[in-house]
C-alpha positions in Angstrom: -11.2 -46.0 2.6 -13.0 -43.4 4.6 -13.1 -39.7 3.5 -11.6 -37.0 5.7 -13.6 -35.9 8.4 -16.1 -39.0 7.9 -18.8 -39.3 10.5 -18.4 -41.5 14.3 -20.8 -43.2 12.8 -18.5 -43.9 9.8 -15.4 -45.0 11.6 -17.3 -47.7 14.0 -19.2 -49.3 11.1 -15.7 -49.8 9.1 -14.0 -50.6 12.5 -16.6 -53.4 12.7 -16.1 -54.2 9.3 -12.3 -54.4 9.6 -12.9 -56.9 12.7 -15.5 -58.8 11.2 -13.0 -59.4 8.2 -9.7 -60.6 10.9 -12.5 -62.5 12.4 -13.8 -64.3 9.0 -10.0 -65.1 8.0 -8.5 -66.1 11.2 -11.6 -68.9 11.2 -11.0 -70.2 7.3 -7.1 -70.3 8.4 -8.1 -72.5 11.4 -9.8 -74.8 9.2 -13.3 -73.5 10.7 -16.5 -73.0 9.4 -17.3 -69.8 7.8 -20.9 -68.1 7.5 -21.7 -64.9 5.7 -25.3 -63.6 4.5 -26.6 -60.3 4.2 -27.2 -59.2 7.5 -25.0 -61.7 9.7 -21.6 -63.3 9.7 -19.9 -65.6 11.8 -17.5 -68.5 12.1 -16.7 -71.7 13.9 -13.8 -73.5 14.8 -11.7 -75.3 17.5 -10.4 -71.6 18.4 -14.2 -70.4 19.8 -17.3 -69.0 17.5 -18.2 -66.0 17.1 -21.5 -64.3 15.4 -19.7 -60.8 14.0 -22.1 -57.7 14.3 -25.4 -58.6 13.1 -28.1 -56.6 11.7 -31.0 -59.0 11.5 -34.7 -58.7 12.1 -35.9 -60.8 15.1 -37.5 -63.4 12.4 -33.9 -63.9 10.8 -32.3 -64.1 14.2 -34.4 -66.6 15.5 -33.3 -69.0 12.7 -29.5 -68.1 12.5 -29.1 -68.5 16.4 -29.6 -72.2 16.1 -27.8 -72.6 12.6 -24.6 -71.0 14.5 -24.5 -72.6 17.9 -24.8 -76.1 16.0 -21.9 -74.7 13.9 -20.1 -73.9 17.4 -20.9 -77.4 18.6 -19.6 -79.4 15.6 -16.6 -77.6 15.6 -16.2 -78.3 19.0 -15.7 -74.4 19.9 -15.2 -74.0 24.2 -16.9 -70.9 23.9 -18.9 -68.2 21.8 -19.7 -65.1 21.5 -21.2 -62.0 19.6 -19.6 -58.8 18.8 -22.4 -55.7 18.0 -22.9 -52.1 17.5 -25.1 -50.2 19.7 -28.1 -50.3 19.5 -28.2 -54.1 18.6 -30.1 -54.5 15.6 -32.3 -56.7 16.1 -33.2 -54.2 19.9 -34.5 -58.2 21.4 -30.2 -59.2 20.4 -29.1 -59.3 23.9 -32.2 -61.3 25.4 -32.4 -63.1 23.4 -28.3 -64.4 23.5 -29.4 -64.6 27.1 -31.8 -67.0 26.5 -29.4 -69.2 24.3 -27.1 -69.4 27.5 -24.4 -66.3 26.5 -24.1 -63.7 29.2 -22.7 -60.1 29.1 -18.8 -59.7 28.2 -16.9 -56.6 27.9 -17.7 -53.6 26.2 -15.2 -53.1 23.0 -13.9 -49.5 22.8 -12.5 -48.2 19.5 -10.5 -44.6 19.0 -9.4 -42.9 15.8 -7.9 -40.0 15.1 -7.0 -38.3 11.6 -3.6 -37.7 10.4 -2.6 -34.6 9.5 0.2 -34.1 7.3 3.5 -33.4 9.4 6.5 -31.4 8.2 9.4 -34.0 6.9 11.8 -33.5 9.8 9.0 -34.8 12.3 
C-alpha cells in the first residue's frame, strides 16, 4: 500500500509491480514456466513469454536473454515480449532486444488518481 500523496515515481514502480504479479500468476495458471531473480522476472507458456520490467546490469542481461527465449521456445510461446520502465535499466535494453529479433511495441500508459473521502449520500 502506497502512502497518500506518494511520489509518480511511486505509483509506476507498484503499477509495474502489480502487472508483473497478474503476469507471474496468469503464467503458473497456464501451466508455464515461471522465472524470478533479483532484478528480472518473466514467464513462459503456450499463451506468449514475457520478460516483466527488468532492472539488470548489461552482464546479467546478456545471460538471462538467452535463458528466457529458450524458455519461450520450449514452451512453444508464438510470441514475446518485454514490459519496462523508462529509462530501461540496463540503458543498452532496447538494442539489445533488437538484436534478439523483438522490435518496438506500444507504449503502456498508466493513470492514478487519489481518493478523497466523499460525503455518504455521493
Amino acid at each position: 500500500m502506497l502512502a497518500r500523496g506518494a511520489a509518480n515515481g511511486d505509483l509506476v514502480r507498484a503499477a509495474a509491480a502489480n502487472q508483473t504479479e497478474w503476469m507471474l500468476r496468469t503464467a503458473e495458471a497456464a501451466g508455464g514456466i515461471v522465472h524470478r531473480e533479483r532484478g528480472a522476472a518473466w514467464g513462459a507458456s503456450a499463451a506468449g513469454a514475457f520478460l516483466a520490467f527488468p532492472e539488470l546490469s548489461r552482464e546479467r542481461l546478456g545471460g538471462l536473454l538467452p535463458q528466457f527465449l529458450s524458455a519461450a521456445g520450449r514452451s512453444e510461446a508464438r510470441e514475446a515480449s518485454c514490459w519496462s520502465l523508462l529509462p530501461t535499466e540496463p540503458d543498452t535494453l532496447p538494442s539489445e532486444l533488437q538484436a534478439a529479433g523483438f522490435r518496438d511495441g506500444w507504449q503502456a500508459h498508466w493513470m492514478a488518481a487519489e481518493i478523497e473521502p466523499r460525503p455518504p449520500d455521493a
